[in-house]
C-alpha positions as CSV (number, residue, x, y, z in Angstrom):
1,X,0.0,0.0,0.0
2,X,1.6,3.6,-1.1
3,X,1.3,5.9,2.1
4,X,-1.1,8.4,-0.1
5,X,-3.4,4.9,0.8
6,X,-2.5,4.1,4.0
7,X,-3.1,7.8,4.6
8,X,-6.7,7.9,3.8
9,X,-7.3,3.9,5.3
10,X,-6.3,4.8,8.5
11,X,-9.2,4.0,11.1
12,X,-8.8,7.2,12.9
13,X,-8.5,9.5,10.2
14,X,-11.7,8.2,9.2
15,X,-13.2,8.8,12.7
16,X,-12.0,12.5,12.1
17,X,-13.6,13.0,8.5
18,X,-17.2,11.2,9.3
19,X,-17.4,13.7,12.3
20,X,-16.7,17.2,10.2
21,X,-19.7,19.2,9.8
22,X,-21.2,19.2,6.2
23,X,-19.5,22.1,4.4
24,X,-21.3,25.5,4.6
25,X,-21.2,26.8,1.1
26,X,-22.8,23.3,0.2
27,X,-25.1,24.0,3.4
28,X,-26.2,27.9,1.3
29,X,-26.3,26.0,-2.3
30,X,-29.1,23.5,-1.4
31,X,-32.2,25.3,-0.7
32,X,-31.7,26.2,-4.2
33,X,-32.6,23.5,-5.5
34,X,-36.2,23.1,-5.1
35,X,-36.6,19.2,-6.2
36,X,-35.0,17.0,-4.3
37,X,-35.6,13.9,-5.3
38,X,-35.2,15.4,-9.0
39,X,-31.9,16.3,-8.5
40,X,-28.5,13.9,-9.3
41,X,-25.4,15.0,-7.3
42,X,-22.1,13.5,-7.3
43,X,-20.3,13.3,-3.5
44,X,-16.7,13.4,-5.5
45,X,-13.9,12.1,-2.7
46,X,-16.9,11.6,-0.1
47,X,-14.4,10.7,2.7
48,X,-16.5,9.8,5.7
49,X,-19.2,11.0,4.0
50,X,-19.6,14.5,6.2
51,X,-21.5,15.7,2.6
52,X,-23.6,12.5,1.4
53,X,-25.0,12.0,4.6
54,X,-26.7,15.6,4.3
55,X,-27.4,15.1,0.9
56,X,-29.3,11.9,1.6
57,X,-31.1,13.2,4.5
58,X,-32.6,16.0,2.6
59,X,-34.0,13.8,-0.7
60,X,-31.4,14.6,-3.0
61,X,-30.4,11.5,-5.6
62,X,-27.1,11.4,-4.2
63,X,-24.0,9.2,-5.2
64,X,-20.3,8.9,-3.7
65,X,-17.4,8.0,-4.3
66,X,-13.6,7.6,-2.9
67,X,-10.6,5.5,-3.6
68,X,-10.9,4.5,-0.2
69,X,-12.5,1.2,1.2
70,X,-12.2,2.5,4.3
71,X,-14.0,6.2,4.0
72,X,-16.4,4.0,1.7
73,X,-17.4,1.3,4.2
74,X,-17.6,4.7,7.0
75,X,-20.0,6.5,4.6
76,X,-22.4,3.6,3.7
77,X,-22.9,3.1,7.2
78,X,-24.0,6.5,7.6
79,X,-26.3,6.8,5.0
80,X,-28.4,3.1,5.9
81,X,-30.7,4.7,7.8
82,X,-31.8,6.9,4.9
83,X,-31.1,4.7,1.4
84,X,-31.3,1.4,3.0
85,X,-28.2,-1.9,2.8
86,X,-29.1,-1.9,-0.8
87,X,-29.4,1.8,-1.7
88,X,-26.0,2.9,0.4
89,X,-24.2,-0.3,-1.4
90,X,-25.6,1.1,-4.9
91,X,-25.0,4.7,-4.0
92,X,-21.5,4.6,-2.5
93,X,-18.8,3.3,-4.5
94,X,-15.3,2.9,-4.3
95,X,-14.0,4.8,-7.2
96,X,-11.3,7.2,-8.9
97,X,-12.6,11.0,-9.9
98,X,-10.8,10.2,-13.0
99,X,-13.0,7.3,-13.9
100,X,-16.3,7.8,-13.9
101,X,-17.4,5.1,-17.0
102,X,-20.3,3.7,-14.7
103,X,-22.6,7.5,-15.1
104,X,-24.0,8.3,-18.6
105,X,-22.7,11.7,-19.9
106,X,-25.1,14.2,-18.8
107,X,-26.2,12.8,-15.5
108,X,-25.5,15.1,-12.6
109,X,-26.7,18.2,-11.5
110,X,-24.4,18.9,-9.2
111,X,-21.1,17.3,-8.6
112,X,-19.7,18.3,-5.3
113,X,-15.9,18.3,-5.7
114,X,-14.6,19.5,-2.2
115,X,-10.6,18.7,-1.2
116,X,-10.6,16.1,-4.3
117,X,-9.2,17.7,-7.2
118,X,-5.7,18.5,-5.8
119,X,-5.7,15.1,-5.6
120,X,-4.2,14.1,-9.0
121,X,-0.4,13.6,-8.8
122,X,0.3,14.1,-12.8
123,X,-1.2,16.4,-15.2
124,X,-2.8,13.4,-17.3
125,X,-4.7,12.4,-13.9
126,X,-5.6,16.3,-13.8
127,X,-7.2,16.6,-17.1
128,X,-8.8,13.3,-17.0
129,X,-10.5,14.2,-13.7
130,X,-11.8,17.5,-15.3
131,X,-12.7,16.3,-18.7
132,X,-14.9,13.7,-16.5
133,X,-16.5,16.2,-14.7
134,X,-17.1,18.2,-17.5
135,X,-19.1,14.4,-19.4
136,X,-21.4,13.4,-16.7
137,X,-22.6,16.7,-16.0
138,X,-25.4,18.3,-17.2
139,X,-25.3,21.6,-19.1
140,X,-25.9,24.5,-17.1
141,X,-25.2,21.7,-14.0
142,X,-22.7,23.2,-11.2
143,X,-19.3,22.0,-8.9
144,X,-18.9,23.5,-6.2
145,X,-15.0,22.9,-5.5
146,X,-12.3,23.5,-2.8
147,X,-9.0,22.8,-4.4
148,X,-5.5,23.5,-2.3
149,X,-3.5,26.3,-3.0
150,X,0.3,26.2,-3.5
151,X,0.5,29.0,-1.2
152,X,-0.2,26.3,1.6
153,X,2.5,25.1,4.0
154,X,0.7,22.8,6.3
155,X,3.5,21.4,8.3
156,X,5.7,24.3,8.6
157,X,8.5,22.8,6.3
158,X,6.8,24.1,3.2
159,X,5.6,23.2,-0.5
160,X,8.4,21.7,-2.8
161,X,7.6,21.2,-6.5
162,X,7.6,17.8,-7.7
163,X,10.6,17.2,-10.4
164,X,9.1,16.9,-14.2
165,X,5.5,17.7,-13.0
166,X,4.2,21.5,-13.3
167,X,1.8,22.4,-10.1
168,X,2.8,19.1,-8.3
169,X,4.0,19.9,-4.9
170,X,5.1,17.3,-2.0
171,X,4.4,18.6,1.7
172,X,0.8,17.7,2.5
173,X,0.6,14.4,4.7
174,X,-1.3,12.8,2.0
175,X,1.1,12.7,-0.4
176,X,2.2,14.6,-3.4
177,X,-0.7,16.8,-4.6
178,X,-1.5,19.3,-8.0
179,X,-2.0,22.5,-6.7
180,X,-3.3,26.0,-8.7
181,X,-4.0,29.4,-8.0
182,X,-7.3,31.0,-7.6
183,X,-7.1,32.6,-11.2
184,X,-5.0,29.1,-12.9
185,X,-8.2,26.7,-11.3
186,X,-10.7,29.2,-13.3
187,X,-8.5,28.7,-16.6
188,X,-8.0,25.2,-16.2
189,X,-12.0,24.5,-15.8
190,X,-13.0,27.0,-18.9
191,X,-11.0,24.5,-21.4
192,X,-13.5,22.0,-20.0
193,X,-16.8,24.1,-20.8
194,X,-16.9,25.1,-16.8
195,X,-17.2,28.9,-16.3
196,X,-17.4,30.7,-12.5
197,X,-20.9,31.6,-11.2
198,X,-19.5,33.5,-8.3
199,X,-15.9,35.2,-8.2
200,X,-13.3,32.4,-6.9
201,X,-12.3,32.9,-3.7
202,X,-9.0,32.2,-1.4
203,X,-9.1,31.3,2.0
204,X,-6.1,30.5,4.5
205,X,-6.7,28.6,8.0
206,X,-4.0,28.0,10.8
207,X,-2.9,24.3,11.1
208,X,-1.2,22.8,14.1
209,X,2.0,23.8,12.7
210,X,1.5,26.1,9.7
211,X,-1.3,26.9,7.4
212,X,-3.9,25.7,4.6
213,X,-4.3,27.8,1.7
214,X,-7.6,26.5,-0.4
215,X,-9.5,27.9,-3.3
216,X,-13.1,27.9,-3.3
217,X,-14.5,28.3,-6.6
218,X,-18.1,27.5,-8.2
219,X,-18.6,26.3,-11.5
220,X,-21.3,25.7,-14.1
221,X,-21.4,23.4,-17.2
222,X,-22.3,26.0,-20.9
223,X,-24.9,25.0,-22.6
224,X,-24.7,23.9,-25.6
């Protein structure tokens, strides 16, 4: 197991994500939407499943996925009570935000994409993830996104690029991560069709021994 997995495996660590509070700009976003059970939405990187568990709870169609068993097995457990054994196993997958073969183009109509993107350790696995995005959304859908800045330094030892790979940095616990600025995120989702609906934002938080720079940016799919 690479320590990237280990990382996101680890039984306590997924204690600490299942007990974060849903996110708040998701929190604002949903009372927009004024069908439910109408509405498709895509819990990108889930983790312990602080987001689908809302989701669920308040009628959306919701799916999830994560590349880890562990954050999987956390989040289905969660969400029994409202999908049911069979509906959390159909619902919440084990998956890669680069591969998303198993959703028709055109599906979602919101993909909720929060501390996932940055994830990608290559460029290839970067546009992949986006060009995804972009396929099993629907047009005029949203993604709401929080993607780390290279202005972070989370451990107080700071960011060092990743030889051969633009915007790779190592110096997050997690492993080697792609990071962009506020203004290179909003490029980066316009090749893909995905154009701001509110001006992108950054936001730095204290760490135990540094700080978290992250961007939070909101998207939505042109029509054709």
């Amino acid at each position: 197991m690479k320590p990237s997995e280990a990382f996101w495996e680890d039984p306590e660590r997924v204690e600490i994500f299942a007990s974060r509070d849903p996110d708040k700009r998701l929190l604002q976003l949903l009372p927009s939407y004024q069908t439910p059970h109408q509405t498709r939405v895509l819990d990108l990187g889930c983790a312990g499943g602080r987001n689908t568990v809302i989701l669920a709870e308040q009628g959306f169609e919701v799916y999830a996925l994560d590349t880890s068993e562990a954050m999987v097995a956390k989040t289905r457990e969660r969400v029994v009570p409202v999908l049911g054994h069979q509906g959390a196993a159909d619902h919440i997958q084990v998956g890669n935000m680069q591969e998303l073969q198993q959703f028709p183009a055109e599906f979602f109509h919101l993909i909720v994409a929060l501390g996932v993107y940055h994830n990608a350790t290559n460029r290839q696995d970067w546009e992949a993830t986006l060009q995804e995005t972009a396929r099993v959304l629907r047009p005029d859908g949203r993604v709401l996104v929080a993607n780390f800045s290279p202005r972070s330094d989370p451990n107080g030892t700071g960011l060092h690029p990743v030889a051969g790979e633009n915007h790779v940095y190592e110096g997050f616990s997690a492993g080697p991560m792609y990071l962009l600025e506020a203004d290179e995120l909003d490029q980066a989702m316009a090749r893909f069709g995905l154009l701001p609906v509110v001006p992108t934002e950054t936001v730095t938080v204290p760490t135990d021994n540094g700080y978290r720079t992250t961007v939070n940016a909101f998207y939505r799919k042109l029509a054709p």
